[in-house]
N, C-alpha and C positions, 0 to 999 in steps of 0.2 A: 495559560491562555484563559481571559475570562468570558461566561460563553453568554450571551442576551438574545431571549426570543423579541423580534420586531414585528411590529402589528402595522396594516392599512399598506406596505409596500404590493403595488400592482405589475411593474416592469421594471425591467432592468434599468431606467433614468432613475427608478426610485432608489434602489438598490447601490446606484453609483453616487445620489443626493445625499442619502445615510453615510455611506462611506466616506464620503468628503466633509462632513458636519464631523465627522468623530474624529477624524482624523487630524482634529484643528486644534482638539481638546487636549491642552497642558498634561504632557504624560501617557500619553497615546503615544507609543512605539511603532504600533502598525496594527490595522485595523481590515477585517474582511468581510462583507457582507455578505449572504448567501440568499438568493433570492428561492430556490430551491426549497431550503427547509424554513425559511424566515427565519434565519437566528445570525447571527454576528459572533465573531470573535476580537476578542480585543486585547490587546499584550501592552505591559508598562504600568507605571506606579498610579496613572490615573485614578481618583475616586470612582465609583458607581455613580453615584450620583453625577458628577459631572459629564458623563456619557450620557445617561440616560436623557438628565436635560439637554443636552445638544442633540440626540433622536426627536425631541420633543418640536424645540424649537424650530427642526427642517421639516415638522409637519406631519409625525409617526411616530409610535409608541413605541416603548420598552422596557423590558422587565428581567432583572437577572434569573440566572437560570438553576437552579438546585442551590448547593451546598459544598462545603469540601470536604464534611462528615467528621465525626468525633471518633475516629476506628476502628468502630464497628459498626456503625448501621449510616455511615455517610452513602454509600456506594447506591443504597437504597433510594436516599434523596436525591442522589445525582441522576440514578438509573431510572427515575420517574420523573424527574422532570425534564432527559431525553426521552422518554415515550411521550408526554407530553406535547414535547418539538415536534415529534415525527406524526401527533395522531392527526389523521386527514378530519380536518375541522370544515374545510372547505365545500366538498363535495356534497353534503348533505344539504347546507346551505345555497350551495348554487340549483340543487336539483329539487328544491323546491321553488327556488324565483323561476327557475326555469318552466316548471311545470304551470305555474301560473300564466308565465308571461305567454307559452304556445295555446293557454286557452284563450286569452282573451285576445291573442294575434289572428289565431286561425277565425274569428267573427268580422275583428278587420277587413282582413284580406278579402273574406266571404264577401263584404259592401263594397270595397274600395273596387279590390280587382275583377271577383267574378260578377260582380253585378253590370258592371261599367263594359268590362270588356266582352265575357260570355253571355249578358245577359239574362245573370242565375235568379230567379224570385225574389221579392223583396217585399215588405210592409208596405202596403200603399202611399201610406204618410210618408216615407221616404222614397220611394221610386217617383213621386210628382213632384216634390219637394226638396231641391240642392242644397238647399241651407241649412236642411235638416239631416240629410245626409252628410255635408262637412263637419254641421258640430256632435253626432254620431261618433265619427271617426277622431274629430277631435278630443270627446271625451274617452274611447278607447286606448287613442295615445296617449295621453297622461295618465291612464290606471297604468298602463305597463311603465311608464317612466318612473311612477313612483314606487313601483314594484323594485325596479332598477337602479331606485337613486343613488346607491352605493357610487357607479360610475357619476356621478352632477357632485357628491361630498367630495369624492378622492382630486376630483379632476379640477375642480374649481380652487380646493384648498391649494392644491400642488401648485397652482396658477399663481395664487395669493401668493405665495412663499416665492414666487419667481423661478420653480422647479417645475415644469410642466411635464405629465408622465404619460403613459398610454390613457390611462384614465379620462385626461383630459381631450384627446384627440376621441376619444368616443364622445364625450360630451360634449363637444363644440360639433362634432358633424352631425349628432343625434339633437343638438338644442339650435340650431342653426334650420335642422329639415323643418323643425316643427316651428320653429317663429315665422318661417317664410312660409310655411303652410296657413301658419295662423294669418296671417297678413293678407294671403290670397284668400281665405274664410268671410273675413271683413271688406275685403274689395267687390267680391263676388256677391256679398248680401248688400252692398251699395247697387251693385248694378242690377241687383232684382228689385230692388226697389223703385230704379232708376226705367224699369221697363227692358231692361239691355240685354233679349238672352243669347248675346252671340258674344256678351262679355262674360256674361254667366259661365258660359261651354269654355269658353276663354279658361276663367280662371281658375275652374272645376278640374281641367288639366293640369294645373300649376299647384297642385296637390299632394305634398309628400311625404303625408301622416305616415302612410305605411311603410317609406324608407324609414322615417324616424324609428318608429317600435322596430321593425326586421332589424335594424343596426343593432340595436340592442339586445336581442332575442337572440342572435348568430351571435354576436359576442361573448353572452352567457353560455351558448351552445358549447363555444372553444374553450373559455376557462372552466365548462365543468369538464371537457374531456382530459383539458390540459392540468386538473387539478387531480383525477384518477391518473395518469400518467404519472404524475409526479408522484405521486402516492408510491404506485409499485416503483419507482425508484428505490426506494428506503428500504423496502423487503428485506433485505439482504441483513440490516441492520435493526429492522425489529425483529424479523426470526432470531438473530443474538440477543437482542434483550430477552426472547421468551425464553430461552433455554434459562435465564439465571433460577436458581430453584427457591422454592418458598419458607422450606424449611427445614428443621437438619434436626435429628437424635442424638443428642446431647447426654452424657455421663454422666452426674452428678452422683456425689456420697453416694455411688456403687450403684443407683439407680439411671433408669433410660428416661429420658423425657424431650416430647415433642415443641422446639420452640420455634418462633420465626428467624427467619437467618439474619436479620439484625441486630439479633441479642447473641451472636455466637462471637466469640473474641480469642484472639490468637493464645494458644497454649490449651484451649478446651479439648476435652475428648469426645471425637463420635463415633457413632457406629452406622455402616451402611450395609443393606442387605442387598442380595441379588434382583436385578431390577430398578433397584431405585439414581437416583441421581446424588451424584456427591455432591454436598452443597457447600464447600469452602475447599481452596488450595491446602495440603495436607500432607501428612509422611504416614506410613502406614506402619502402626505399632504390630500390630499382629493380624494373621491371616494371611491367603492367598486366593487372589482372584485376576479372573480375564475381564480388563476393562478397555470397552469403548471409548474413545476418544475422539473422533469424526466429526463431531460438536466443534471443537477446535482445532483441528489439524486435516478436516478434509479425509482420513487419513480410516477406511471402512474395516482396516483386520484388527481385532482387539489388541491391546498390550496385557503382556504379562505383569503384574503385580505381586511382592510379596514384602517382608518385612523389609523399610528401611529406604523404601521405595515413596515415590514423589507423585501424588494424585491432584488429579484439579476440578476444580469447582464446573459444574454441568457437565462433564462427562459419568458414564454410565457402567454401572456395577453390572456384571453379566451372569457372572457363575457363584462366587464366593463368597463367605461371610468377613468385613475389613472394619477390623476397629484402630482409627486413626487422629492424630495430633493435629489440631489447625495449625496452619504456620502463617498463611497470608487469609487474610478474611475482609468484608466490603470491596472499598476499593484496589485495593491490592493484589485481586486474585486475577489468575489470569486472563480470564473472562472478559472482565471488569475494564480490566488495561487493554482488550483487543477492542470493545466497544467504545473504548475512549479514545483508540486510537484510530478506529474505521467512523466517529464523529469528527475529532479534530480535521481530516484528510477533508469533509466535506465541509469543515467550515473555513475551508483555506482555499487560496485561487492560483490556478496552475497562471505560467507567466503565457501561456497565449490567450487567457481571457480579457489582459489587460485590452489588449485590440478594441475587443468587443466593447468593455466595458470605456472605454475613450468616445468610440462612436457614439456607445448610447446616453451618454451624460449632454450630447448636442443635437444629439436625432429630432428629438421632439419637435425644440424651436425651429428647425431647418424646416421639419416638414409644414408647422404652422405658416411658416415663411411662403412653402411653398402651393399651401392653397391659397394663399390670401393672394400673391401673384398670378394664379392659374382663373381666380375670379377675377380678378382686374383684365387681364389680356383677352380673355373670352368676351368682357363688357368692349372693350377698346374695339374688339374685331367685330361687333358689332352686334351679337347673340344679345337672345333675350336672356332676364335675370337669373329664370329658372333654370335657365340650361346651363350658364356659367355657374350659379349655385350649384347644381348639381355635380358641376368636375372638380369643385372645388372640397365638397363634400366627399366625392368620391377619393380624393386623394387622403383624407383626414383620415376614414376610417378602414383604408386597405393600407397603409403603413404600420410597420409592425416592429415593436422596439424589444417585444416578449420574445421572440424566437432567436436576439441576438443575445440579449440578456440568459435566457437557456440553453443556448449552445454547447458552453463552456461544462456549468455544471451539472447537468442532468447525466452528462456524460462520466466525468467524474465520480459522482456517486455511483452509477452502476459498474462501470470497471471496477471500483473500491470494493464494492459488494459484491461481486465475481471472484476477486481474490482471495475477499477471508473467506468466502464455503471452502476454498481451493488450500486454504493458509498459509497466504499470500497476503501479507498487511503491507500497505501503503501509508507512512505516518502522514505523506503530507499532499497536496496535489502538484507540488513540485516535482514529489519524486516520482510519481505517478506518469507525469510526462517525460522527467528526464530519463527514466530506466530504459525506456525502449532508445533513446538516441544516442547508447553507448555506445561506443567502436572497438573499447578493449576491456576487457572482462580480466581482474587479476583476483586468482586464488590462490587461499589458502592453502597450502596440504594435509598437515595434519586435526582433523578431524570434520574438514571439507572434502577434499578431495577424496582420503581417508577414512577408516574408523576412528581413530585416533584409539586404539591401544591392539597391543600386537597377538598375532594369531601364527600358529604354526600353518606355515605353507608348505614343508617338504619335510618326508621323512626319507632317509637313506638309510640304510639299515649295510653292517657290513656285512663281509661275505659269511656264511653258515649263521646268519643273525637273523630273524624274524621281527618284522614290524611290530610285532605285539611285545616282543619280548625287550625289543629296544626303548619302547617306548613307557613299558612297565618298569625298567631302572630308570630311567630320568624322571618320573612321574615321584618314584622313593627317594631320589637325590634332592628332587626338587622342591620337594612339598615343604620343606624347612629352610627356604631360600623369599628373600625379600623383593628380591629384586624381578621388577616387570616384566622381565622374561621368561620366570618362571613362573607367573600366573596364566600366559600363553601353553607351556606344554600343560599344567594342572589341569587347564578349562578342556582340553583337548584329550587327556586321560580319563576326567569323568564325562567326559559326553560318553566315551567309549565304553563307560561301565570298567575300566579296571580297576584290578586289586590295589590300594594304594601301601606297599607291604612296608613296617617300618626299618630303618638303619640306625646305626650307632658310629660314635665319634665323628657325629659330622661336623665338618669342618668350615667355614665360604675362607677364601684366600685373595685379599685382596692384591688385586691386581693380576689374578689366576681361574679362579673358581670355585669348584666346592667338590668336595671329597668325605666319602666315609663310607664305611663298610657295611656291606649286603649279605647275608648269607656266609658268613666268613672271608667274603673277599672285598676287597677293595677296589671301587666305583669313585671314576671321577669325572667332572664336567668342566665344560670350560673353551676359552679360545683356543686358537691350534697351536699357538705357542704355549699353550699350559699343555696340552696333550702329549703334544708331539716328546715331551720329557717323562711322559707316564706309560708313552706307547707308540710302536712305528707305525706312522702313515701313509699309506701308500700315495704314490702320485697322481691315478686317479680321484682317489678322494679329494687328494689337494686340490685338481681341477675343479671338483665337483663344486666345492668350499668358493673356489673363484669364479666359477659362474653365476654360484648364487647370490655371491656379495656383488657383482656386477649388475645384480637383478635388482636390489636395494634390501635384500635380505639379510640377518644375520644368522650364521651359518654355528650353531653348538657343538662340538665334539664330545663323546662320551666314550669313557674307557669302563673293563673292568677285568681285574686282574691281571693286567700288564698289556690287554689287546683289546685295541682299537673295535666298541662296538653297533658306531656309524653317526652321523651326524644328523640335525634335526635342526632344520632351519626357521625362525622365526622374523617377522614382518610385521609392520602396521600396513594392511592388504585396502586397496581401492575399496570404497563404495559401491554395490551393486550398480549405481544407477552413472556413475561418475565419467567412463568412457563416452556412453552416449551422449550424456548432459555436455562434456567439452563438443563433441562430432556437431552437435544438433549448432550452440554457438558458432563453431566454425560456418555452418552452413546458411547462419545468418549472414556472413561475415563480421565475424566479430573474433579479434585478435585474442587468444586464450594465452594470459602470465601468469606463472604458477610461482607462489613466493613462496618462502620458507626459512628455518633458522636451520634446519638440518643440514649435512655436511654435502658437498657437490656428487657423489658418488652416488649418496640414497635417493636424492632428487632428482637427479638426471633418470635415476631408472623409473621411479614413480612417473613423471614427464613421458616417459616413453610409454609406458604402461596406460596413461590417459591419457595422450595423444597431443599434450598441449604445446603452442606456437613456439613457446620459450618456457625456459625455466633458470630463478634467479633463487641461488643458494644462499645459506651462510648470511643472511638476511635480518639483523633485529627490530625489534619492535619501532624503534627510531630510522632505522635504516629502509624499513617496509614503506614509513612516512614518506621518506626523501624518494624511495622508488616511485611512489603512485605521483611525487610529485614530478618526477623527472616524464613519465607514463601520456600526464594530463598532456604536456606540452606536445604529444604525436598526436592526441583524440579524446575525443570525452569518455573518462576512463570509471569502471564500477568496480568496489577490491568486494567479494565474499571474504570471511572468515566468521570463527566462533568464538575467541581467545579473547581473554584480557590484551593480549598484544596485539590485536588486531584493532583493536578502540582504534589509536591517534590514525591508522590507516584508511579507518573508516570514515572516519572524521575528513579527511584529507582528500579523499577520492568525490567525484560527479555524485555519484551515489553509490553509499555505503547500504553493501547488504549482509544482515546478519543469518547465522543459521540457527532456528528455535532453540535449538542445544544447548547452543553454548550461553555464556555466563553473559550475566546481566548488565555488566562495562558495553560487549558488545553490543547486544540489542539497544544500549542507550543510545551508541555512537552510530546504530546505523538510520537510513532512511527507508530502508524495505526489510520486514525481518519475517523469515521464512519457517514456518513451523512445525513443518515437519521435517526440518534436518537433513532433506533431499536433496541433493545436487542438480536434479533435474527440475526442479522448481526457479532456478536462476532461468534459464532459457524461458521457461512459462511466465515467470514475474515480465520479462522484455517484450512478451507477444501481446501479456495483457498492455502492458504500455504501448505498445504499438498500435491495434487492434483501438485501443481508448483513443487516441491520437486522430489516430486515420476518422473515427467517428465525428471528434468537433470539426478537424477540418469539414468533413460533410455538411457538418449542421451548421459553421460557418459559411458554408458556399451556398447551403441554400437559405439562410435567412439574407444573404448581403443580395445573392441573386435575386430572390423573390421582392425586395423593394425595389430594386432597379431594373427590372420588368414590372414589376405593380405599379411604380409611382407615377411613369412617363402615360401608361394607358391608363390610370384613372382620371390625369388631368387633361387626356383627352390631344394629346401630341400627335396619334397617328389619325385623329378624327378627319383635317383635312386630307391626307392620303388615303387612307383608307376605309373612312367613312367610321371605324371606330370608338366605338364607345361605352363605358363603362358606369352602370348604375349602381349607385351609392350601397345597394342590398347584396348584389354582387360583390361589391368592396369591403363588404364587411364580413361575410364568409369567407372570404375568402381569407381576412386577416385573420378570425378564427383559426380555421386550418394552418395557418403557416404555423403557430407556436406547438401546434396537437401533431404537426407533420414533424419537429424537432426533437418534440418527446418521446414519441414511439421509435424514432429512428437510432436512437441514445438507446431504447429497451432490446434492440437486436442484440447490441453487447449480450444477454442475456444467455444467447445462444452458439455466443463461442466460445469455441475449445480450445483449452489452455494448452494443451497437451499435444494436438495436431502440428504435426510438420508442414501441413499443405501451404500455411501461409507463409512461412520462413521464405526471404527472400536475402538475396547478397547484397551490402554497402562498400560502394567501392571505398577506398581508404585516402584519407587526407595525403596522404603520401603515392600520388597516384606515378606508375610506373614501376614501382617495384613489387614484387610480391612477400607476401606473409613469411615464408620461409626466411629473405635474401633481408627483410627488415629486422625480422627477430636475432639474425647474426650479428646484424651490425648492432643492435640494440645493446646483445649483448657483449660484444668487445669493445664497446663505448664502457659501460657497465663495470667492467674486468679493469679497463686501463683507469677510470676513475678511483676506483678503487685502490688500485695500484699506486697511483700517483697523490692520494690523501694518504694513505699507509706513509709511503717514502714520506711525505713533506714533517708528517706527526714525527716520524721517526727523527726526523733531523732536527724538528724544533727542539724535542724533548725525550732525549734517550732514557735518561732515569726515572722518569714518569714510565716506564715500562716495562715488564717483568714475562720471562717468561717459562713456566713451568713444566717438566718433564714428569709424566704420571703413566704409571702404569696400573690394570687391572680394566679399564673402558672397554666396552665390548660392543657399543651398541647406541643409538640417539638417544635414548633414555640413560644411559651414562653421562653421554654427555649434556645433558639435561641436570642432573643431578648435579655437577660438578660447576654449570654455570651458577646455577641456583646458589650452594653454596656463596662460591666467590663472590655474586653482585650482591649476596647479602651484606658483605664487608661495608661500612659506610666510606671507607678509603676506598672502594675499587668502584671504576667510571663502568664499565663493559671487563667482559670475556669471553674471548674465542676459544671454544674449544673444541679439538676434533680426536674423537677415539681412535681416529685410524693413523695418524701421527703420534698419539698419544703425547701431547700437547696441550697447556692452557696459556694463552698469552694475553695478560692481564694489563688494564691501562688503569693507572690510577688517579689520584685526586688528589693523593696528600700520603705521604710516607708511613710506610709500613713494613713490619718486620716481616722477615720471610718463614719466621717459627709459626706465625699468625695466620698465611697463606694457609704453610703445608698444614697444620692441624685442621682448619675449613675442610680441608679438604679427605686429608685422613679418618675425622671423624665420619667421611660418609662410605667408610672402606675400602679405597684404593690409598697406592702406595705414590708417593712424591720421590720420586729419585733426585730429582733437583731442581733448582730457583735461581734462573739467570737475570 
């Protein structure tokens, strides 16, 4: 997307005039204007220049916005000419015309109103003298107009161009008070001339210098409040730009030196000291240190760091000395990519602003339509000029096109900047709104739901055996073992500080375990069918073994010297946060689908474990697609995960969310990426979208409300029932306020909590009369028999396109992990199913292949191939 700051846009009519001028332009794919930060974005092969000139030509400037940077010091360009975007230009400027225009009002006022009405002291020349007193006032009203003229340039231009914008309805109700003032100035010096002082008194009334200037003055008053407003919208987004850091201790020929972080380039070496900020994304050569990360992941208890480990750019060195490798630098870091991604979210338009912005591309002429009628009807019914000018003015300048035009985004940008302190990114303001209107939430399990790598859950030790003692032989069996399983018991020997003692003749057996001698005796590992040949197992044990595996565990046996000395069961164990995080969705109502390629047995129990609606096994990467798309057609569906195999799902789903963890396929493919790798941050991303939502609808209801109550009493409708009526000073405060009442109410966001339950409420389900449990059943025997009935049909088209392999030695998902891996590496082989606990791979292919070629795949990674059907 390319990004252009616009200059001279005043309201949303402007804002919607830009967008329709661009959008016209040869190669403009799709175009968004943002009236919020004045910048636009623009997608498709369009030149610059042909943008720019169609901004031009509808009567506003524009300028592109940074650079894409040369890769290393681009991110610098880009990242300053977003502060640039965001620096409030405005406010100083208004709070100087401002300050002018209330000196020279409040002197006005002093003649006009307190002299006339209270009867405050006055200069003799003017207290005998009316004429003198009009053109007084009339030259006080033109110092402030051209104090003001900003509004008579924008408003007139916009006219010319056949775009009328707020702009112009100040200037026609503000250039309208004072011609008819000026008119009644000259009438009234006729009539003193003319001897006439009861035309005099007459016309002296018919005076409406001081609506003009007050129109102007309260309008300044609103756009400077509504331009501070706007301002702390961005917060969020220049606090992240401040954190980028300025400069980095750079290695060079064995020496340290200080340079700007533009000149640092991926492969450099730096060093960073306790206290300081690391100033590029990095791998840590050497050292160990507790680093801060909160900057971007929200996220306040430090992380451990040591060699080989992954650090990022603005987060904070706490304890240790770290000399590390750039690997990502400018814009590449991940800084860099949250700032560009919490920008684009705001230069994009969620689909309920279209509304707004359809109204206000017509507002303007409607309402010019509608003073110019409210002056004629007023003259017909028989009122004098001044009074029909008056309703007609009044309606010009209490119509309000800015509070519809701000609705959408002011809101937007703060829920955006809510989410990253939280790290919570929102790419787009699509996703922004759609996340909260999800109805089914499908996750991942491993390394979502999950840790994603296994942890000893159970030690059983057998009878006269000690937990220490059982656990210090498998720690010595294990420590010369490859396989994932035994990086679980290791991790869990040395937390525990034991001796890790060495063995001899070790052996791994595939399709068995691993065996060798301890102390003189003979130590074995492995599944119970390797055990059970090395050693009696009692029936209990066996139990034990099939509870756990019922648990989603995988259960080790260990012998030594011919007896059985107890098993030790290992796991990929829940997420701390993962129970609640499904309870908390359920309690929105929102259907919780747990997907997976793991075998029906481990899933079912994981599902139980975290509580979710359904759970859909046996699942691949293509298969996960067709799930979320069979999913969409019950509700608007959001898939979590962290995998490469999780992209096309993400892809496929309402709104794809990724978990900051995982790999960078996923984060492309999703629309909300979460980073701090929490589970309980899906539920918080849906409250801020909710919570965001609930907001424009507000600020929708009272900008549409407040013209449809303002517009009927400024032109003076309830006048004959109710004697009602509404002067032109009034109407223009009042318009003030409505865009300043839109902005502030968008800043509440500010002050909710991501995290609270209170506001979680239930969504009944498109499928109303059944309940969640009695859907998820049928969901899933719909699911089963599909499955079922593709299998059969495949099978009958094409038998010998099919293979199916008998293996022994799988112990575990991470076996049969292994064993997929292999085979889909084959360029012949389409998919493989494979399940450790049938010890089975049934292989569908593409094109003929020998079955020497199978079994070796598969033998080279240590298990045994009994046969190839």
């Amino acid at each position: 997307m390319e990004q252009y700051t616009v200059t001279g846009m005043s309201c949303a009519a402007c804002s919607a005039r830009v967008e329709k001028a661009v959008s016209k332009v040869e190669g403009v794919t799709s175009c968004s204007v943002s009236l919020l930060t004045n910048s636009m974005g623009v997608e498709g092969p369009a030149a610059p220049e042909a943008v720019i000139a169609a901004v031009e030509e509808a009567g506003y400037g524009a300028s592109r916005q940074g650079g894409s940077g040369n890769g290393y010091g681009g991110s610098a360009s880009v990242r300053g000419a977003e502060e640039e975007m965001l620096r409030d230009r405005e406010t100083p400027v208004l709070k100087r015309r401002l300050t002018a225009s209330v000196g020279f009002l409040a002197v006005l006022m002093y003649f006009s109103m307190g002299h006339m009405m209270w009867n405050w002291p006055v200069p003799s020349c003017f207290g005998e003298n009316h004429v003198a007193m009009g053109l007084l006032q009339l030259l006080l009203t033109v110092i402030i107009m051209v104090i003001n003229q900003k509004f008579f340039i924008s408003g007139f231009q916009s006219l010319r161009h056949r775009a009328p914008n707020m702009d112009t309805l100040v200037a026609l109700g503000s250039g309208a008070s004072f011609v008819y003032s000026t008119y009644a100035l000259f009438a009234m010096t006729d009539a003193q001339a003319k001897g006439d002082m009861a035309g005099v008194m007459s016309y002296m009334h018919e005076f409406y210098f001081e609506s003009a200037a007050m129109i102007l003055t309260l309008i300044t008053v609103g756009k400077m409040l509504e331009a501070r407003s706007k301002g702390k919208t961005t917060d969020a987004l220049k606090s992240l730009m401040k954190l980028a850091p300025k400069t980095a201790t750079v290695v060079k020929n064995g020496a340290e030196t200080v340079v700007s972080i533009e000149q640092v380039q991926s492969g450099d070496i730096f060093v960073v000291r306790p206290g300081e900020n690391i100033p590029v994304d990095g791998m840590v050569l050497e050292g160990n240190s507790a680093v801060n990360e909160a900057a971007l992941t929200g996220e306040s208890i430090p992380v451990d760091k040591a060699e080989g480990d992954k650090v990022s750019a603005a987060t904070v060195n706490q304890s240790g000395f770290l000399r590390c490798r750039a690997t990502r630098v400018g814009e590449d870091t991940t800084l860099s990519q949250i700032i560009q991604m919490v920008s684009d979210a705001a230069a994009t338009k969620a689909p309920i602003a279209k509304v707004a912005d359809k109204v206000s591309g017509v507002f303007v002429p409607i309402v010019i339509s509608i003073s110019l009628v409210t002056i004629l009807v007023w003259l017909l019914a028989g009122q004098t000029v001044g009074f029909a000018l008056a309703r007609g003015i009044s309606v010009l300048v209490i119509s309000c096109p800015c509070a519809l035009g701000l609705a959408t985004p002011v809101a937007i940008m703060v829920g955006n900047g809510m989410g990253a302190k939280h790290g919570i990114l929102f790419k787009t303001a699509v996703s922004l709104e759609e996340a909260g209107k999800a109805e089914i939430v499908a996750l991942d399990k491993t390394g979502t739901i999950t840790n994603g790598e296994p942890k000893v859950t159970d030690i059983l030790p057998a009878e006269g055996i000690s937990e220490t003692e059982l656990l210090e032989m498998a720690y010595a069996l294990e420590k010369k073992s490859e396989h994932p399983l035994a990086k679980a018991i290791l991790q869990t020997a040395e937390e525990r500080k034991l001796e890790g003692r060495e063995v001899t003749d070790f052996k791994a057996l595939p399709g068995n375990g691993l065996s060798a001698v301890l102390d003189g005796a003979a130590i074995c590992g492995g599944n119970l069918s390797f055990i059970s040949g090395q050693a009696a197992v009692s029936g209990s044990m066996k139990s034990h073994s099939e509870k756990l595996a019922e648990e989603g565990k995988t259960p080790l046996f260990f012998s030594r010297g011919g007896r059985l000395t107890g098993i030790i069961a290992v796991a990929d164990v829940l997420k701390e946060d993962s129970a609640r995080a499904v309870k908390e969705l359920q309690n929105m109502g929102i259907r919780v689908v747990m997907l997976t390629g793991d075998n029906e047995r481990t899933a079912r129990a994981i599902g139980r474990q975290a509580g979710v609606d359904e759970v859909i096994a046996g699942v691949l990467p293509d298969g996960k697609e067709a799930v979320i798309k069979t999913l969409k057609e019950k509700g608007r569906t959001a898939m979590v995960g962290d995998g490469i195999n999780d992209a096309p799902a993400l892809t496929r789903a309402d709104v794809g969310i990724a978990i900051g963890a995982g790999t960078d396929v996923a984060i492309d493919a999703a629309d909300v990426v979460l980073m701090k790798s929490r589970l309980s941050d899906v539920p918080a991303a849906i409250r801020m979208s909710r919570a965001t939502l609930k907001n424009i609808h507000e600020n929708l209801f009272w900008a549409f409300f407040y013209n449809a109550v303002g517009i009927p009493l400024a032109a003076g409708l309830w006048y004959p029932v109710f004697g009602w009526k509404l002067n032109p000073m009034f109407g223009a405060a009042a318009m003030s306020l409505s865009s300043f009442c839109v902005v502030t109410n968008a800043l509440r966001l500010n002050l909710f909590d991501l995290y609270s339950t209170k506001t979680d409420r239930r969504r009944r389900s498109r499928n109303t009369g059944r309940s969640i449990s009695a859907g998820a059943a049928e969901a899933e025997e719909s699911r089963i028999n599909d499955a079922a009935e593709k299998a059969a049909t495949k099978k009958e088209e094409d038998k010998t396109m099919t293979k199916t392999m008998k293996i022994e030695g799988m112990m575990c998902g991470h076996c049969e992990a292994r064993v997929k891996k292999c085979l889909e590496a084959l360029p012949e082989v389409s998919e493989a199913v494979v399940s450790h606990e049938a010890g089975t791979a049934v292989v569908t292919l593409n094109a003929e292949i020998a079955d020497d070629v199978l079994k070796k795949a598969v033998e080279d990674q240590d298990y045994q191939v009994i046969s190839v059907q």
